[in-house]
N, C-alpha and C positions, 0 to 999 in steps of 0.2 A: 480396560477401565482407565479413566482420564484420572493423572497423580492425586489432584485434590477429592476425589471420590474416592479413592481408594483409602485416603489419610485419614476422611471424616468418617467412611467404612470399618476401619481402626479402631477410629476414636470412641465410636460410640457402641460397635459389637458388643462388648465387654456388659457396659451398663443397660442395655435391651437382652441381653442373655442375663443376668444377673437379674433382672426384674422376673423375667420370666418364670424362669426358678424360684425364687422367693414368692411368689404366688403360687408355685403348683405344690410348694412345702413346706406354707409356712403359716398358712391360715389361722390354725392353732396358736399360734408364736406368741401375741399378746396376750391371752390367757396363761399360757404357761408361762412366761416370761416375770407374771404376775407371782402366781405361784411359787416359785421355786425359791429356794434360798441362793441368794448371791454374796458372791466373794467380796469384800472389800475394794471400793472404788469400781462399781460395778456398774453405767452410767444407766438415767432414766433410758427405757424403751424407745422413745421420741429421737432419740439422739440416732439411733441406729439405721435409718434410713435415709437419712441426709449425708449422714458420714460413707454410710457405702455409694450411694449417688456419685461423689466425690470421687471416692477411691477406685469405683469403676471407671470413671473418665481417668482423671489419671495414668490409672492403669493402661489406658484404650492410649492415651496421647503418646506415654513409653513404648508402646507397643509402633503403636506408629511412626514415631521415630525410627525403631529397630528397622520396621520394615522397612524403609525408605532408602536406610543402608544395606538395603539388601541382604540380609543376615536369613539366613531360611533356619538354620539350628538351632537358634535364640528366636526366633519365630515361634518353632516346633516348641521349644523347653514352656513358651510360656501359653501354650494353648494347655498341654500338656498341666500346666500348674494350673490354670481355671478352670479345667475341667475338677481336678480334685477341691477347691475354693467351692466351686459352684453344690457338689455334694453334702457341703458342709451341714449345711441347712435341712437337707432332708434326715441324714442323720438324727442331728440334733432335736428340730424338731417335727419331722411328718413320721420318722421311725421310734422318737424318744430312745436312742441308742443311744445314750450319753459317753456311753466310754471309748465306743468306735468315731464318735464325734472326735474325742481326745484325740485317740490315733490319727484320724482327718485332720487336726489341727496341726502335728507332730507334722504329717505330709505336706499339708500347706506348707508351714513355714519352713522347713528342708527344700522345698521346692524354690517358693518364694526366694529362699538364699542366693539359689542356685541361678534363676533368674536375674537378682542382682546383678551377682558379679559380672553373668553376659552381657549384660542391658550396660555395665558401666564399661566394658573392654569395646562394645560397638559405638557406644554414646553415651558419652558423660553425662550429657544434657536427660536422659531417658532415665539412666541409674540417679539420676538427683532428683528428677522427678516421682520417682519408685519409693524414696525414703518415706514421705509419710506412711504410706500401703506396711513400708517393713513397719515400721513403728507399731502401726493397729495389726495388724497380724501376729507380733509378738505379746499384745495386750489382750487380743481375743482369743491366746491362747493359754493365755492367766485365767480369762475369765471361765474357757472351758472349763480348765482345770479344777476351777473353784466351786464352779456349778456341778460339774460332778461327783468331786468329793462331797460337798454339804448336801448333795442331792442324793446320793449313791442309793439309800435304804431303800426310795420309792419304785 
């Protein structure tokens, strides 16, 4: 495959696997999204698809930088971390598991870490890129949290 197929291949895996997913788990999502009690600073529904758009690409450009350095282990670490990101949703809500969502959260962002630090040891440029992604994965692990405690009875 010719480098710049390969880069935009990268770039954009992440956000076409990430849609995908979200359609086959999520159909339900703004009804219950509605429903449930939410934690403090818990943004409208609307916000959430634009934001992941974003952090998918992102994600897909870090990534692609990695690869470009040829890094195959920090390749592996962060397929490795989408695939558990990509779960999240069904959990949450195509299974209504709220509290294994948590623990998927708990993985994600242990993951995500871990991804970091490789992504900034192969490329600074990829790890500075990665920051907003930690950001919202440490915030949508608040909001887990929040959503399943005030939600926990049902």
């Amino acid at each position: 495959m010719k480098p710049i197929i390969q880069f935009v291949f990268h770039l954009v895996t992440p956000l076409i696997l990430g849609k995908a997913v979200g359609k086959l788990s999520t159909k339900s999502a703004p009804r219950q999204y509605k429903k449930l009690k939410q934690p403090p600073f818990a943004p409208p529904r609307k916000i959430f698809a634009p934001m992941w758009t974003f952090l998918y690409l992102t994600m897909g450009l870090a990534h692609a930088l990695v690869k470009r350095k040829g890094d195959r282990k920090a390749s592996r670490l962060f397929k490795v971390h989408l695939m558990i990101n990509y779960t999240w949703s069904f959990l949450f809500f195509r299974l209504r598991k709220r509290q294994l969502a948590l623990v998927n959260s708990i993985m994600i962002w242990v993951t995500m870490y871990a991804v970091l630090v490789k992504f900034f040891k192969v490329s600074r440029l990829a790890g500075i890129i990665l920051l907003p992604y930690t950001l919202w994965t440490t915030f949508a692990a608040y909001l887990t949290l929040g959503s399943w405690y005030l939600n926990r009875a049902k």
